[in-house]
N, CA, C and O atoms as a CHARMM CRD file, in Angstrom:
* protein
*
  360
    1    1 UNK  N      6.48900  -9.01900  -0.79400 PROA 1      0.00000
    2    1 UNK  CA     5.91400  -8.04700   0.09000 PROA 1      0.00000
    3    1 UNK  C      6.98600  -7.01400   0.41000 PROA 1      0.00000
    4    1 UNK  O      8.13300  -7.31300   0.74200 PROA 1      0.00000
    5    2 UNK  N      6.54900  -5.85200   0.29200 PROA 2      0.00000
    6    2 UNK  CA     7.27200  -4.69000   0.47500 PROA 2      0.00000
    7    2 UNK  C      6.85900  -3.83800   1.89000 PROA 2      0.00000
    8    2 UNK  O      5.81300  -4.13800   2.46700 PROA 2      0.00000
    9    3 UNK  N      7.32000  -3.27200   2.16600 PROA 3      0.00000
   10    3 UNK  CA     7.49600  -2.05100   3.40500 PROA 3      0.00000
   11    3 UNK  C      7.45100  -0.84200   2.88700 PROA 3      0.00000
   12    3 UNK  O      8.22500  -0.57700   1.96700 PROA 3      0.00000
   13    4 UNK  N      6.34000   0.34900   3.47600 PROA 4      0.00000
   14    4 UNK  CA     6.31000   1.50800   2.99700 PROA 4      0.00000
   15    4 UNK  C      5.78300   2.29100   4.29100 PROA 4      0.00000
   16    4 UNK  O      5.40600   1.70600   5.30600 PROA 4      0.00000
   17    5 UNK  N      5.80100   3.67500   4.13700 PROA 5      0.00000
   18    5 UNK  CA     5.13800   4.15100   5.37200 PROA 5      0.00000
   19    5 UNK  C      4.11000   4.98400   4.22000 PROA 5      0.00000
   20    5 UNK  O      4.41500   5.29800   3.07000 PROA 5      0.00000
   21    6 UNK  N      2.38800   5.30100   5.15900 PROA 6      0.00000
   22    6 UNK  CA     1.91700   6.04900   4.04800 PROA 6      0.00000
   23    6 UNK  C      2.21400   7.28100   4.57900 PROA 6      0.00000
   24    6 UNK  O      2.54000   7.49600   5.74600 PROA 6      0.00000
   25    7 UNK  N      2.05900   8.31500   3.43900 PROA 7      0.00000
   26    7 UNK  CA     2.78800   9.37500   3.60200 PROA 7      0.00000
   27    7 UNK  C      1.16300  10.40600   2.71500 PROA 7      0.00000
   28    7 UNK  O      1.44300  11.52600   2.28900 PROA 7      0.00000
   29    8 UNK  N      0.28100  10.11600   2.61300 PROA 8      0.00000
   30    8 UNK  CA    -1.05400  10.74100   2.06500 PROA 8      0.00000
   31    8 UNK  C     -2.09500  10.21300   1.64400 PROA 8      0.00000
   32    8 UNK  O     -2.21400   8.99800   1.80100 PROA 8      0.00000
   33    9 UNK  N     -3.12900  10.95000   1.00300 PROA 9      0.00000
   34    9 UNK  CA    -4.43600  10.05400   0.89700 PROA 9      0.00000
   35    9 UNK  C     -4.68000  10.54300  -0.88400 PROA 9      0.00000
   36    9 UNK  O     -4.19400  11.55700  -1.38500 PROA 9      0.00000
   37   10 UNK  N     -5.47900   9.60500  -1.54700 PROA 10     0.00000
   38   10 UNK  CA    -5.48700  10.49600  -3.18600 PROA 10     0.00000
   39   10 UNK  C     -7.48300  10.38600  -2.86500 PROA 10     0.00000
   40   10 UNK  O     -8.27200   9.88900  -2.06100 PROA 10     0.00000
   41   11 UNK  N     -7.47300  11.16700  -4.03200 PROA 11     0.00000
   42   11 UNK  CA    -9.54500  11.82600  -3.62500 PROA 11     0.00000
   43   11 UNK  C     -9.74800  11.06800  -5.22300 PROA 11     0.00000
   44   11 UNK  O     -8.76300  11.30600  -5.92200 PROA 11     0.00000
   45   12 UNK  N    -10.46800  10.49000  -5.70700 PROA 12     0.00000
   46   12 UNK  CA   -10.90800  10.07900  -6.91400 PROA 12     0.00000
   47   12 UNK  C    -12.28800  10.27100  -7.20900 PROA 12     0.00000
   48   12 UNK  O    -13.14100   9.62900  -6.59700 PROA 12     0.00000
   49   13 UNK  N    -12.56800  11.05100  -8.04200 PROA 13     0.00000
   50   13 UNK  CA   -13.85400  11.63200  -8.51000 PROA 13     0.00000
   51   13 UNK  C    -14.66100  10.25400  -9.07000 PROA 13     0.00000
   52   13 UNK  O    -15.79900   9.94000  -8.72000 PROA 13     0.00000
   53   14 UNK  N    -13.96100   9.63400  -9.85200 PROA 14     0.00000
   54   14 UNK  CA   -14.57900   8.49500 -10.76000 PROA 14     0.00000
   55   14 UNK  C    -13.26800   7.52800 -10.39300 PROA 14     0.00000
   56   14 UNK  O    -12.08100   7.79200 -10.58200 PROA 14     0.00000
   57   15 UNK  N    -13.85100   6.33300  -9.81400 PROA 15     0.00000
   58   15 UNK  CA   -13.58900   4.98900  -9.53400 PROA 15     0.00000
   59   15 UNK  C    -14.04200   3.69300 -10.62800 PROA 15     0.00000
   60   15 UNK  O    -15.16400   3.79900 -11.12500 PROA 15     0.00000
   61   16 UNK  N    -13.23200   2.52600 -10.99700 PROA 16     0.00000
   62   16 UNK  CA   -13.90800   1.75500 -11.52300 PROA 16     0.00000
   63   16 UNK  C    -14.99200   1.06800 -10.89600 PROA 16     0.00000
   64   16 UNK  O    -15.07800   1.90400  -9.99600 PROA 16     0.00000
   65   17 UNK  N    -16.09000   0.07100 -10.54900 PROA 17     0.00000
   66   17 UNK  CA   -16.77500   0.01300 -10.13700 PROA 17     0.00000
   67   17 UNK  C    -15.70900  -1.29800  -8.94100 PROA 17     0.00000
   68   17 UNK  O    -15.89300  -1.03500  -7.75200 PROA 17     0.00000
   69   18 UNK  N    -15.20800  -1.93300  -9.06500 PROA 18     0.00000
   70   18 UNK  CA   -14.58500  -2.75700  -8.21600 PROA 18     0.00000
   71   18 UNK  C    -13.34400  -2.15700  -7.31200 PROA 18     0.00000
   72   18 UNK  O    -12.64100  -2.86500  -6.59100 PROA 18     0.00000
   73   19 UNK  N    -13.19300  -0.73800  -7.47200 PROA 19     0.00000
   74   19 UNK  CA   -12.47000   0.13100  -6.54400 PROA 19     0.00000
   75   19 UNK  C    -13.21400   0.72100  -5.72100 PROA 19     0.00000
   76   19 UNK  O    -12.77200   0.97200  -4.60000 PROA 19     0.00000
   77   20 UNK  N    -14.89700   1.18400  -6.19000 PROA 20     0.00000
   78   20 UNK  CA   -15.74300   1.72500  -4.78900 PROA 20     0.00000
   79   20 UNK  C    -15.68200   1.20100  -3.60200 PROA 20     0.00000
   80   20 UNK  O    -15.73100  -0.00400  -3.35300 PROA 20     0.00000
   81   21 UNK  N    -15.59300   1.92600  -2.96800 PROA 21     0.00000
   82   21 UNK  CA   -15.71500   1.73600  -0.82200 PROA 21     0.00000
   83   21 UNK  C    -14.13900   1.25300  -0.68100 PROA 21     0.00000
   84   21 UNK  O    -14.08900   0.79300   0.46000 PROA 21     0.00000
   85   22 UNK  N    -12.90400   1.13700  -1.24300 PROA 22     0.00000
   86   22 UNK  CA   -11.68500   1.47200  -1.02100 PROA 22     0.00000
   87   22 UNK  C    -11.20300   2.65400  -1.00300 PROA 22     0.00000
   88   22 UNK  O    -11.55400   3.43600  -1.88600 PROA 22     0.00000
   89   23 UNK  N    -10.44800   2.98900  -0.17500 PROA 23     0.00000
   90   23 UNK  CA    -9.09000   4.18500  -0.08500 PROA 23     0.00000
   91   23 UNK  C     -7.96300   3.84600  -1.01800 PROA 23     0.00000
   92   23 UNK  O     -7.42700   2.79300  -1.36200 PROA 23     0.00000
   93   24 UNK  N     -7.78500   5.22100  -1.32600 PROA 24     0.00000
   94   24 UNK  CA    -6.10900   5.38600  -1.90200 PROA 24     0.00000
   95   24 UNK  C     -5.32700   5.59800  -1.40900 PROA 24     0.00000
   96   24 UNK  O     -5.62300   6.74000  -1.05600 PROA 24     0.00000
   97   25 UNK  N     -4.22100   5.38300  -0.93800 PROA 25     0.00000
   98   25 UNK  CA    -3.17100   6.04900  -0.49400 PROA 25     0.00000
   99   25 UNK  C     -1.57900   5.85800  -0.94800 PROA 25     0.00000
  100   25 UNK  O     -0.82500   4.96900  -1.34200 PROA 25     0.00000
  101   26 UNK  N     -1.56600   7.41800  -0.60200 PROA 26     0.00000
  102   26 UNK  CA    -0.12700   7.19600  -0.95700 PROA 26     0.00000
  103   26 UNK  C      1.27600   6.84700  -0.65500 PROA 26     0.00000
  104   26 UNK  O      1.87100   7.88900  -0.38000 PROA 26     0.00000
  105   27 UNK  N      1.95800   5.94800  -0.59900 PROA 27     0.00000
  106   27 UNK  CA     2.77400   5.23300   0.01900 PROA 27     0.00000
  107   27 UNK  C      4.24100   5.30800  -0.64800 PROA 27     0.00000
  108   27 UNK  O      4.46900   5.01200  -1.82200 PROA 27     0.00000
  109   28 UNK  N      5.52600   5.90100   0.60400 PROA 28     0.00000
  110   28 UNK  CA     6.55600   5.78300   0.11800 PROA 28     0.00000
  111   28 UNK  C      7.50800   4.26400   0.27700 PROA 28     0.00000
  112   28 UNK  O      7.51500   3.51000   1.24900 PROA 28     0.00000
  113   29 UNK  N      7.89500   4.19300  -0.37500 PROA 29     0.00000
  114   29 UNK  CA     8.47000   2.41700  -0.08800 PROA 29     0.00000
  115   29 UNK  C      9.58100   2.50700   0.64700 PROA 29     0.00000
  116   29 UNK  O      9.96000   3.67800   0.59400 PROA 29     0.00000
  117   30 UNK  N     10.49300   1.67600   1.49200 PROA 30     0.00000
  118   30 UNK  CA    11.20900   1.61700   2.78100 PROA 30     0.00000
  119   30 UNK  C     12.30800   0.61800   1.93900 PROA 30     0.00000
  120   30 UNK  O     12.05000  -0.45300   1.39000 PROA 30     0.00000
  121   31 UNK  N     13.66600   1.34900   2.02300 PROA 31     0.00000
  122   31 UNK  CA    14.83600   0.45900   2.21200 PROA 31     0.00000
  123   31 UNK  C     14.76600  -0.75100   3.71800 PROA 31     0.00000
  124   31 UNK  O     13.96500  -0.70800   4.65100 PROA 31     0.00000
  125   32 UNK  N     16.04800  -1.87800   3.46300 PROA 32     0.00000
  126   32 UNK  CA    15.69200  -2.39900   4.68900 PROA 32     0.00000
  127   32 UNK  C     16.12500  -1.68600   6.17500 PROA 32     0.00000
  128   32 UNK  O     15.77100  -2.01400   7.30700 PROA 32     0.00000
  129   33 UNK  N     17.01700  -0.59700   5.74200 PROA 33     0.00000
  130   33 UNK  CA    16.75400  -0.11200   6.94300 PROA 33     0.00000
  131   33 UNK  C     16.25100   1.29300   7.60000 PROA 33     0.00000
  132   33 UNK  O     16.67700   2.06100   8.46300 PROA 33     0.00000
  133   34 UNK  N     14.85200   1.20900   6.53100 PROA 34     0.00000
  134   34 UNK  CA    14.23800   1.61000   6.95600 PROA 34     0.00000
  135   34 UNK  C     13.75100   3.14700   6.60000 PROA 34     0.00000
  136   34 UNK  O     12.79800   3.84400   6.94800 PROA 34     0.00000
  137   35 UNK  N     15.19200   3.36700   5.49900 PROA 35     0.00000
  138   35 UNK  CA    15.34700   5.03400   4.55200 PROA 35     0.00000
  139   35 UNK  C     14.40900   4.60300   3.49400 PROA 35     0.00000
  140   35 UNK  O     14.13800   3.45600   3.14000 PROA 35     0.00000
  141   36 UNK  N     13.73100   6.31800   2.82500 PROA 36     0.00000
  142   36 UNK  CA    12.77400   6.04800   1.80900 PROA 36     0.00000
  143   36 UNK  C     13.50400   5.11800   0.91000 PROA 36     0.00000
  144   36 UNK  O     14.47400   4.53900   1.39900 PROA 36     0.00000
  145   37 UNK  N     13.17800   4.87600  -0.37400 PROA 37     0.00000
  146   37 UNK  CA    13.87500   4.02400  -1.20900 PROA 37     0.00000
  147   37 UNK  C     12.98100   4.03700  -2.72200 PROA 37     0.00000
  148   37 UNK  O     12.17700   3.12800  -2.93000 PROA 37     0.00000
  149   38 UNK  N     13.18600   5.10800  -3.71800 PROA 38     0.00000
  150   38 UNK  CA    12.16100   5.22300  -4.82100 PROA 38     0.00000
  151   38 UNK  C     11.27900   6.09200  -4.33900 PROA 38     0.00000
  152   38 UNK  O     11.22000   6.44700  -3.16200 PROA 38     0.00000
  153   39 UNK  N     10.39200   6.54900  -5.45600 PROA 39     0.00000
  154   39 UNK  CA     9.42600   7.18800  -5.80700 PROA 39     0.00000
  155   39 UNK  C      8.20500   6.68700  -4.97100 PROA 39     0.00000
  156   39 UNK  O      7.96400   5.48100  -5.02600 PROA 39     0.00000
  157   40 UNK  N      7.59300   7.30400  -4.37900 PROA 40     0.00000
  158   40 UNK  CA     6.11100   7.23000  -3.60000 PROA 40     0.00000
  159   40 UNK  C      5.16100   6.79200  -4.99500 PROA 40     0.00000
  160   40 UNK  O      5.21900   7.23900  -6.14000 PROA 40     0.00000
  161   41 UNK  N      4.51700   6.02600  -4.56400 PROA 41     0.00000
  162   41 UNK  CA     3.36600   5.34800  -5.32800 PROA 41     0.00000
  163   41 UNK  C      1.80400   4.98700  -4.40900 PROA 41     0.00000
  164   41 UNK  O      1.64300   5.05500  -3.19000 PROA 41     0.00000
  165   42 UNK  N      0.73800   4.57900  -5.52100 PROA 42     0.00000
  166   42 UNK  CA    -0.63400   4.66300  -4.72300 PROA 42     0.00000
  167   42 UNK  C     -0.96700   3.71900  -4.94300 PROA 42     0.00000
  168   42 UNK  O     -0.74800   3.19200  -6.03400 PROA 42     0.00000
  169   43 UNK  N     -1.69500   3.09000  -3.87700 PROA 43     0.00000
  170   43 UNK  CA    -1.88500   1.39200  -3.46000 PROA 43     0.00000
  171   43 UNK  C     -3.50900   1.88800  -3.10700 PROA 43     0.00000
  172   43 UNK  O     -3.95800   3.01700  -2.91200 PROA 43     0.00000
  173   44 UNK  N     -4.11200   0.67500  -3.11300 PROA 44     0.00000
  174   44 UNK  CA    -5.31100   0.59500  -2.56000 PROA 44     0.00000
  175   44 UNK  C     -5.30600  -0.06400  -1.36300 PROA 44     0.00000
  176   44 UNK  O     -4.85500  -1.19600  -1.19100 PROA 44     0.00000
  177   45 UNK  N     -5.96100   0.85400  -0.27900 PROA 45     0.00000
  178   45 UNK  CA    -5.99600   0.38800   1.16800 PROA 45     0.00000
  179   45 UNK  C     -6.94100  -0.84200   1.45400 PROA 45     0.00000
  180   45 UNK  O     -8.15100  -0.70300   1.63000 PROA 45     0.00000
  181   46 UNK  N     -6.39700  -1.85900   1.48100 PROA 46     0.00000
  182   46 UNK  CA    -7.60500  -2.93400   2.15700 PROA 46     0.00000
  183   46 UNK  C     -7.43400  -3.25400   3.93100 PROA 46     0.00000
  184   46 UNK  O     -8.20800  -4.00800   4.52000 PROA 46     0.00000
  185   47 UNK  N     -6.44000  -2.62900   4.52200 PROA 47     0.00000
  186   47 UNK  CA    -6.22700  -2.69000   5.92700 PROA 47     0.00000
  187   47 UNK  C     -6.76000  -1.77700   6.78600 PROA 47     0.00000
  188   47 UNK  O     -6.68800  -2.01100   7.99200 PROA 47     0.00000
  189   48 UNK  N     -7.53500  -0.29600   6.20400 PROA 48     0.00000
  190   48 UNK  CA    -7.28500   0.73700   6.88200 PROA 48     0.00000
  191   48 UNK  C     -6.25500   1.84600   7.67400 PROA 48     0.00000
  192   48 UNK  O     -6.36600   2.54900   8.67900 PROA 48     0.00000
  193   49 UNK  N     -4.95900   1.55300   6.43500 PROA 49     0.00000
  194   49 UNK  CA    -3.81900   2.09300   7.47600 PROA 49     0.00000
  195   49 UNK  C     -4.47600   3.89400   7.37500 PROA 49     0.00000
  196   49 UNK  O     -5.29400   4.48900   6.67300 PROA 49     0.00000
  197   50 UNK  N     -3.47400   4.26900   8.62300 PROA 50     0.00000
  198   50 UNK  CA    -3.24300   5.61900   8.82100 PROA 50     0.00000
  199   50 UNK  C     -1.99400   6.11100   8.12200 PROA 50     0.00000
  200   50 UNK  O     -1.08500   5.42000   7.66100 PROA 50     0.00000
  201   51 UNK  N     -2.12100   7.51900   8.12500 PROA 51     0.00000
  202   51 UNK  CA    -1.06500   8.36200   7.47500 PROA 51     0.00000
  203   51 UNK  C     -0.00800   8.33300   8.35100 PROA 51     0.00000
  204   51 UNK  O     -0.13300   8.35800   9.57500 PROA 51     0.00000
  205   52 UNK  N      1.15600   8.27600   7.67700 PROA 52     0.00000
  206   52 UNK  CA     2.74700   8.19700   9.14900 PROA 52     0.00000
  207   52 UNK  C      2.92900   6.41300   9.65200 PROA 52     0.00000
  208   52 UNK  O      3.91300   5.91700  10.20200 PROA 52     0.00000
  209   53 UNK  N      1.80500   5.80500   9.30000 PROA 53     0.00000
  210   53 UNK  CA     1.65300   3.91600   9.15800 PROA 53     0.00000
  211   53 UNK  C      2.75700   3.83000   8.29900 PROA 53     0.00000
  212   53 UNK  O      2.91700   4.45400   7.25000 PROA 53     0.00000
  213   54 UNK  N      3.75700   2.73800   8.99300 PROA 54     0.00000
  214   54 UNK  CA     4.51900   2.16700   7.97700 PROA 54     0.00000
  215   54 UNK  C      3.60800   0.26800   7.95200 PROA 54     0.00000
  216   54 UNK  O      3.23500  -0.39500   8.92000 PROA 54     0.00000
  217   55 UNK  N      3.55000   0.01100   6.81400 PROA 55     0.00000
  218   55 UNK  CA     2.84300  -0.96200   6.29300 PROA 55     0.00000
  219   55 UNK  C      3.40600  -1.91700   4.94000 PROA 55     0.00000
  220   55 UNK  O      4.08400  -1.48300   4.00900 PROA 55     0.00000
  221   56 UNK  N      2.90700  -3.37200   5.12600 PROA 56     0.00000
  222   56 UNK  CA     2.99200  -3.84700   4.16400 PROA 56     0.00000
  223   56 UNK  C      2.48200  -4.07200   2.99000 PROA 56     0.00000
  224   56 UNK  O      1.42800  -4.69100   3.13600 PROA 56     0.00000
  225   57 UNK  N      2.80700  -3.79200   1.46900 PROA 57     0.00000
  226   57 UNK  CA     2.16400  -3.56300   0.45300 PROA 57     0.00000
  227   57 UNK  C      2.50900  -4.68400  -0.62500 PROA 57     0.00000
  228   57 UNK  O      3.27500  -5.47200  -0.07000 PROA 57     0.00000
  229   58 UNK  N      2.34800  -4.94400  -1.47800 PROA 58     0.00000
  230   58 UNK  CA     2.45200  -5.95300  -2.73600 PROA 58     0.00000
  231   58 UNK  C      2.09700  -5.11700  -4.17700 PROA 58     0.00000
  232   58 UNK  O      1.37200  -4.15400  -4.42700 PROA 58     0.00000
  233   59 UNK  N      2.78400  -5.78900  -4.80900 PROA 59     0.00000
  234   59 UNK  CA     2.67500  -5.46400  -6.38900 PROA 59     0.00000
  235   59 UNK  C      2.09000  -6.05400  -7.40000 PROA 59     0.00000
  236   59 UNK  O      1.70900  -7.13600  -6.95300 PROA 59     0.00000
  237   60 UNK  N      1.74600  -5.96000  -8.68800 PROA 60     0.00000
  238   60 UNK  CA     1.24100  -6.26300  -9.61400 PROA 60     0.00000
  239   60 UNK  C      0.24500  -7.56300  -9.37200 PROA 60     0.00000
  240   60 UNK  O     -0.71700  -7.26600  -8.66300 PROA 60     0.00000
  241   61 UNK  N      0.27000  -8.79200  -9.76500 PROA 61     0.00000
  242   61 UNK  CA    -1.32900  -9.81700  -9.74200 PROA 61     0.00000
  243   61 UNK  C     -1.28900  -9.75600  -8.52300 PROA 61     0.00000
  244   61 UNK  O     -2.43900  -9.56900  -8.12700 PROA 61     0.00000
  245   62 UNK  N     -0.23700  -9.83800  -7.28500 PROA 62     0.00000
  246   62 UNK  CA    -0.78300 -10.21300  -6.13500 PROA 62     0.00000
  247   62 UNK  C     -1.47500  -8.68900  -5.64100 PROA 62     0.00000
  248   62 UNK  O     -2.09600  -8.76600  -4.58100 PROA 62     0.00000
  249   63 UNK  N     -1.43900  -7.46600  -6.22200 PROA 63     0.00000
  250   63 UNK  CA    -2.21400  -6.80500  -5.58100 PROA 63     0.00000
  251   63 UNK  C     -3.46600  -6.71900  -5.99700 PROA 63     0.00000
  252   63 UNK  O     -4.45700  -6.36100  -5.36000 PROA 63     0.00000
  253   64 UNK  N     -3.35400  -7.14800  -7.36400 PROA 64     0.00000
  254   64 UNK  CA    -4.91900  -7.40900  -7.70100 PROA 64     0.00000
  255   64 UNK  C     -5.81700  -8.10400  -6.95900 PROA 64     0.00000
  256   64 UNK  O     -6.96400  -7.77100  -6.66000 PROA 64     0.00000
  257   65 UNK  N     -5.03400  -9.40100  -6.59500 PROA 65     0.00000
  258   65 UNK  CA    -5.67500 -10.68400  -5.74800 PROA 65     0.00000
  259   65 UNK  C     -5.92100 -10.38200  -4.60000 PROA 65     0.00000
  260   65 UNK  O     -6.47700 -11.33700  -4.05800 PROA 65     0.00000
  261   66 UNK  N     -5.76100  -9.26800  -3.70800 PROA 66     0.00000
  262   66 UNK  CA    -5.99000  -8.73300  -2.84400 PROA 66     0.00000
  263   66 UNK  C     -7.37700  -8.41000  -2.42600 PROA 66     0.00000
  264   66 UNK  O     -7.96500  -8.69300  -1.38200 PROA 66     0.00000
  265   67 UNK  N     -7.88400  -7.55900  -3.78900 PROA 67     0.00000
  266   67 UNK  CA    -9.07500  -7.47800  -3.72000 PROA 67     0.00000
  267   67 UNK  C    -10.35800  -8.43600  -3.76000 PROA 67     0.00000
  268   67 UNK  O    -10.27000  -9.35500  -4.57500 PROA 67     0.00000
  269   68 UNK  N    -11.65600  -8.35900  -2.93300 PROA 68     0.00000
  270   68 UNK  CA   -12.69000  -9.01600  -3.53100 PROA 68     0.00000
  271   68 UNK  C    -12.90300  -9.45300  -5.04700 PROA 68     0.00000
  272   68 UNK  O    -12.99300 -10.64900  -5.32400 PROA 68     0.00000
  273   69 UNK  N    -12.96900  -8.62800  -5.86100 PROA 69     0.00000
  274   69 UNK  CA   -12.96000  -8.53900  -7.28800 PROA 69     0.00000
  275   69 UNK  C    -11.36500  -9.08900  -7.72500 PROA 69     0.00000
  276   69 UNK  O    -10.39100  -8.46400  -7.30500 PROA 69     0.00000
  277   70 UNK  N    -11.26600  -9.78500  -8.22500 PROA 70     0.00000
  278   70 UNK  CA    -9.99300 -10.69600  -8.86900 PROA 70     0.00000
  279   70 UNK  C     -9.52600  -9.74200 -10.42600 PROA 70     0.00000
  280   70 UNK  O     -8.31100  -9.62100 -10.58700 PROA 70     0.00000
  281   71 UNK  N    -10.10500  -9.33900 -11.10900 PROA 71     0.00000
  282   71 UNK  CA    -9.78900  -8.80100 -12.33900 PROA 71     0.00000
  283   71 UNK  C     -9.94800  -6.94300 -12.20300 PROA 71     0.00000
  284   71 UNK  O    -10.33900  -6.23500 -13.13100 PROA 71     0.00000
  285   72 UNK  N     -9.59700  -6.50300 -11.01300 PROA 72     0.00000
  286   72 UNK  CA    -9.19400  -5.10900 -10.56300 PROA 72     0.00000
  287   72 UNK  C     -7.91700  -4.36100 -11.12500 PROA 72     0.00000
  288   72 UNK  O     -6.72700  -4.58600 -10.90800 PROA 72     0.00000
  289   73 UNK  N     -8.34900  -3.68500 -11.68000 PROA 73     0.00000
  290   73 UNK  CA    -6.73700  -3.11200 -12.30500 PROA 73     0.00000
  291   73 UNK  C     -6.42900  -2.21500 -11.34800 PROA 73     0.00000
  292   73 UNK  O     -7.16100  -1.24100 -11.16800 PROA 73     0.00000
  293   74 UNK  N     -5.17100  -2.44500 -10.51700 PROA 74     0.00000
  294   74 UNK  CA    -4.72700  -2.19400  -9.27100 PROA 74     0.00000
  295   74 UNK  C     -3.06100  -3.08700  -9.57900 PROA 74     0.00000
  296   74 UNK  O     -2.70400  -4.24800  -9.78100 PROA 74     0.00000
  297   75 UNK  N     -2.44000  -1.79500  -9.46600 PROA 75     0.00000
  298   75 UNK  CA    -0.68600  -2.32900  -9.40900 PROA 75     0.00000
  299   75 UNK  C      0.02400  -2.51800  -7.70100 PROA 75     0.00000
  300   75 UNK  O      1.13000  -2.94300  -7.36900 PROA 75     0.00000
  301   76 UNK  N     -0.80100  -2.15200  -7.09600 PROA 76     0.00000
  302   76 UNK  CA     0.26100  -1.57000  -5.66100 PROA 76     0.00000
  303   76 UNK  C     -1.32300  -2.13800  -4.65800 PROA 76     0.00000
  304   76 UNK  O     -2.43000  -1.85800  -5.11900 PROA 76     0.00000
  305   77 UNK  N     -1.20500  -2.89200  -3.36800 PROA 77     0.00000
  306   77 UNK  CA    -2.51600  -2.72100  -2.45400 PROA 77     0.00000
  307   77 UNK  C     -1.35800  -3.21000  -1.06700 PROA 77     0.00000
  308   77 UNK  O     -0.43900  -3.98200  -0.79600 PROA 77     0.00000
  309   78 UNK  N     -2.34800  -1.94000  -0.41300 PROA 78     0.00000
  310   78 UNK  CA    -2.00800  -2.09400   0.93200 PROA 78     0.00000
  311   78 UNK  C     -2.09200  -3.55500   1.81800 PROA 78     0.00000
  312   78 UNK  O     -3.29600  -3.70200   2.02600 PROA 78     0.00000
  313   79 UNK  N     -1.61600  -4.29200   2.21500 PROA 79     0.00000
  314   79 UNK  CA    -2.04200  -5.80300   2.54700 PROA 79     0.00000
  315   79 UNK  C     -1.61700  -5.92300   3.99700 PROA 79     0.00000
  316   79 UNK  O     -1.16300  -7.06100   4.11900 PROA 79     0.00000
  317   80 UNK  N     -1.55600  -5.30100   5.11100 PROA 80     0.00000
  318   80 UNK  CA    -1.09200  -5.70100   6.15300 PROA 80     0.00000
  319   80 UNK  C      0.02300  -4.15800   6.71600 PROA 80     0.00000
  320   80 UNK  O      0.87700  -3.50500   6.11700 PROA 80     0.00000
  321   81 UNK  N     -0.64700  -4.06700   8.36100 PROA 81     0.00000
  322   81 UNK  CA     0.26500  -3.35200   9.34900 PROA 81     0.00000
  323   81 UNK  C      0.91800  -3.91200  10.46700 PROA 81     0.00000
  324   81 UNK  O      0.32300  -4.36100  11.44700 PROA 81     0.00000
  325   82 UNK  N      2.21400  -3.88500  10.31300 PROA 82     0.00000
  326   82 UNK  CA     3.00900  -4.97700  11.09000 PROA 82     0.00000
  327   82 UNK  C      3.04500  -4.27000  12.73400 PROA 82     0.00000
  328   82 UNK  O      2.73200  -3.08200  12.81700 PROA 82     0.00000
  329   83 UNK  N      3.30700  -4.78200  13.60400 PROA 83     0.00000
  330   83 UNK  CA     2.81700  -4.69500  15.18500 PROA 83     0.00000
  331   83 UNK  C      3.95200  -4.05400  15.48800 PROA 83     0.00000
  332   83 UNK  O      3.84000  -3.11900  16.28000 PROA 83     0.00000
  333   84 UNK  N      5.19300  -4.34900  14.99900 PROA 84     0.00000
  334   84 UNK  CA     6.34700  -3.86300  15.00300 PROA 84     0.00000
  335   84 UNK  C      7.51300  -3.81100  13.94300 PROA 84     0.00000
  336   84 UNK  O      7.56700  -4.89100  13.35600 PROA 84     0.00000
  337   85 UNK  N      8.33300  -3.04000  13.56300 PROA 85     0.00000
  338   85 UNK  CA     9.38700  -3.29700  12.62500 PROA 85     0.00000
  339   85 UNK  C     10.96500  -2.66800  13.38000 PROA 85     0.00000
  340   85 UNK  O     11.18400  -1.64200  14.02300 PROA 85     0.00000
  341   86 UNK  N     11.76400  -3.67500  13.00100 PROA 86     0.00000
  342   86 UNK  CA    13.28200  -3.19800  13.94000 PROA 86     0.00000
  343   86 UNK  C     13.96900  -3.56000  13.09800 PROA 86     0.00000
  344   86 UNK  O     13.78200  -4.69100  12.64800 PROA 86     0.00000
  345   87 UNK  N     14.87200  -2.84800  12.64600 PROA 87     0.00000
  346   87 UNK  CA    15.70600  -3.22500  11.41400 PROA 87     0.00000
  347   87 UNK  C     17.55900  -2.99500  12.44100 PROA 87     0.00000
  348   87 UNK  O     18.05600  -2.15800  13.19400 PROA 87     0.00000
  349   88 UNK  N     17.99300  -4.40200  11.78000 PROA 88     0.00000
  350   88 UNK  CA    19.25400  -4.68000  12.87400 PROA 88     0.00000
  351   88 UNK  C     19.97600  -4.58800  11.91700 PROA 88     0.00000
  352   88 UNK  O     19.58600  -4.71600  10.75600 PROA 88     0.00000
  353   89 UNK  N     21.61900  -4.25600  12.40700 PROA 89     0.00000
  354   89 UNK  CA    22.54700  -4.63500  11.32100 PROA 89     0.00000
  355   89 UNK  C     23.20000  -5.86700  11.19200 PROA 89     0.00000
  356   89 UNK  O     23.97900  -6.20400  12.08300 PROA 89     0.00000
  357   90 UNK  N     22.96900  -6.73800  10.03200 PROA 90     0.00000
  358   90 UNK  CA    23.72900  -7.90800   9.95300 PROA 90     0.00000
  359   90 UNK  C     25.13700  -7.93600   9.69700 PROA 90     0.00000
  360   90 UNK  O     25.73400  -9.01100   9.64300 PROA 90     0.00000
């Protein structure tokens, strides 16, 4: 599980049929403390986050498994908005 804040929304004309009634969004990924870290990428929202949401996301089968539909071709899904995040120095 990764940390990202979303940072936009993507519009998709044509969806596969097991992506309808999900959001896209676009999400930059979070060093641990808390600086961007890589290239912004697009996850499928299953939490409802908001834009400026920093949130937790997952990658490859586990974001598939995320979804209702198990065989979703989906690399990145939104999975969880944490209540709080505080990044300390060890």
């Amino acid at each position: 599980m990764h940390l990202a804040r979303v940072i936009g929304t993507v519009v998709a004309t044509a969806k596969v049929p097991s992506l309808e009634g999900h959001r896209l969004l676009v999400v930059q990924p979070l060093d641990e403390e808390g600086r961007d870290s890589g290239s912004p990428l697009v996850a499928v929202d299953t939490v409802s986050a908001a834009p400026g949401q920093v949130v937790f996301f997952v990658r490859g089968r586990e974001a598939a498994s995320s979804l209702p539909e198990k065989f979703t071709p989906c690399d990145a899904a939104i999975v969880g908005i944490p209540d709080e995040v505080t990044w300390e120095e060890i």
